[in-house]
TORLO-620113 format. One record per residue (C-alpha): x, y, z; residue in three letters. Coordinates in steps of 0.5 Angstrom, whole numbers, padded with zeros to 4 digits, always signed. Layout:
N
XYZALA...
REM end
This chain:
158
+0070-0003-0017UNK+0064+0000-0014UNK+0058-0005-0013UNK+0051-0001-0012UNK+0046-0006-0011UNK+0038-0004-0011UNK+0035-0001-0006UNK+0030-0006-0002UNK+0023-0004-0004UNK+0015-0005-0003UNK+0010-0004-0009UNK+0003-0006-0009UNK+0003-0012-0014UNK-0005-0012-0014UNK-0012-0009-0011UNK-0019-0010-0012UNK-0026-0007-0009UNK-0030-0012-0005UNK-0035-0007-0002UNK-0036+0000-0003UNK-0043+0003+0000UNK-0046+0009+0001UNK-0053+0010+0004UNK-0058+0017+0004UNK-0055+0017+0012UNK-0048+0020+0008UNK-0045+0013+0011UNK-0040+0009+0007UNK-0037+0003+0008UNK-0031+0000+0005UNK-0027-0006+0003UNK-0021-0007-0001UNK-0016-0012-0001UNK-0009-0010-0003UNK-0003-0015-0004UNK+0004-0011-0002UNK+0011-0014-0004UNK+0017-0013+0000UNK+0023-0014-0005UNK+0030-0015-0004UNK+0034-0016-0010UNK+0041-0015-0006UNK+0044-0022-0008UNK+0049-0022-0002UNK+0044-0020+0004UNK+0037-0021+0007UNK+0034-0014+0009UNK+0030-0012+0014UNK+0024-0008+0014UNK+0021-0004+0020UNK+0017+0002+0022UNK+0012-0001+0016UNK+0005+0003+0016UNK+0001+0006+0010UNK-0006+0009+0010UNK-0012+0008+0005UNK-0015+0015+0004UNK-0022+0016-0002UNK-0021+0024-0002UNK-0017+0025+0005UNK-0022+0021+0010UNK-0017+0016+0012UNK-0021+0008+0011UNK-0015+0005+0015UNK-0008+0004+0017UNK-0004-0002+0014UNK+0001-0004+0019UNK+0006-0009+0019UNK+0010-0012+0024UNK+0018-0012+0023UNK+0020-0018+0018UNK+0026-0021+0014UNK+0026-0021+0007UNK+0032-0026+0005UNK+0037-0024-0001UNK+0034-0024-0008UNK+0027-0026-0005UNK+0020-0023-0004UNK+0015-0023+0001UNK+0008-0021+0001UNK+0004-0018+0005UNK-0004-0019+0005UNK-0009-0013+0007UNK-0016-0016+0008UNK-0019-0008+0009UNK-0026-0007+0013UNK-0028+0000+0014UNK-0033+0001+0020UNK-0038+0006+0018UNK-0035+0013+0015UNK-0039+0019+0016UNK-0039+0023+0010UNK-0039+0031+0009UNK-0045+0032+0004UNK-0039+0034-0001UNK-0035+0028+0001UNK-0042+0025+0000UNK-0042+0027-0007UNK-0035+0023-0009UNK-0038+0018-0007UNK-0045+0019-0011UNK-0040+0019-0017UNK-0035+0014-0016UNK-0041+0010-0016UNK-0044+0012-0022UNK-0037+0012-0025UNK-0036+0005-0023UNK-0030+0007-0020UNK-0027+0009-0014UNK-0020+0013-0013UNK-0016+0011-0006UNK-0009+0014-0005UNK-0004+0009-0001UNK+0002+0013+0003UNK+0006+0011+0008UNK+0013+0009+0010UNK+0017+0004+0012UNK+0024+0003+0015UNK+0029-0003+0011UNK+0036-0005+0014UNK+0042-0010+0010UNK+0047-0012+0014UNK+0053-0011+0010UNK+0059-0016+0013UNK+0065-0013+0017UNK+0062-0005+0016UNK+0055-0006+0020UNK+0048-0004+0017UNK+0046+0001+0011UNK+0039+0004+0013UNK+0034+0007+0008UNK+0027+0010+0009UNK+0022+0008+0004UNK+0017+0013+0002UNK+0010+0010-0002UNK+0005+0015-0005UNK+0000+0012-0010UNK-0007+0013-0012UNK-0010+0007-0014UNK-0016+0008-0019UNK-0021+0001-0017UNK-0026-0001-0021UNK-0033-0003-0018UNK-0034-0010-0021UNK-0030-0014-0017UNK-0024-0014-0022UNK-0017-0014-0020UNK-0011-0009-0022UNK-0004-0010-0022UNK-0001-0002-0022UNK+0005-0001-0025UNK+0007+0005-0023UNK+0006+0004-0014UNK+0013+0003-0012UNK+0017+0006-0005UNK+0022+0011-0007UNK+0028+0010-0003UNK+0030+0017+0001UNK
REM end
């Protein structure tokens, strides 16, 4: 019998805008808070995740890195992890500028997340088992301060 337990991953289970100003000085300041999970749906092992960064762009200016010191996640858990993100000033390019006009218009702004993450399961007598876990999501905010809960923002394991 071959046994094939799911993979350890993150997903942003929710996020909103809480701040988003862009002034005649081509200055932007943002902030946004996001929620990532960390699962593990392994019934018979904790696993570990380290290396954990991601970076919060609105059309290729980062905003911020999202960070996390390594941590556990115990067997058939999940651990949440809170990103309060506060831009300082970003100097926009008069394009960039324009985005930005728009998504204020629009009331909504698109920001991409990607990033990576490392996990571990310790498996009994053979040792650990080790996955690289990559996030690539854009993340489509309205203006009002609603929150969205993405479906579709998941690690992939490779």
């Amino acid at each position: 019998m071959i046994v094939r337990p799911k993979v350890p991953q993150m997903s942003v289970v929710r996020a909103n805008v809480d701040n988003f100003s862009y002034d005649m000085s081509s200055n932007l300041i943002v902030k946004v808070s996001i929620v990532i999970n960390a699962e593990n749906d392994n019934a018979k092992a904790h696993a570990s995740f380290y290396e954990t960064i991601f970076t919060l762009t609105f059309h290729g200016v980062k905003v911020a890195y999202l960070r996390a010191d390594p941590f556990d996640v115990p067997q058939n858990s999940s651990t949440p992890l809170y990103y309060p993100v506060e831009s300082t000033s970003i100097s926009l390019t008069p394009e960039e500028g324009e985005v930005a006009e728009m998504s204020l218009d629009q009331k909504q702004v698109v920001f991409d997340l990607k990033g990576n993450t490392r996990t571990r399961w310790r498996v009994g007598f053979i040792g650990s088992v080790k996955f690289w876990l990559h996030l690539n999501c854009q993340l489509k905010l309205p203006l009002d301060g609603s929150t969205i809960y993405p479906k579709k923002c998941s690690t992939k394991s490779r």
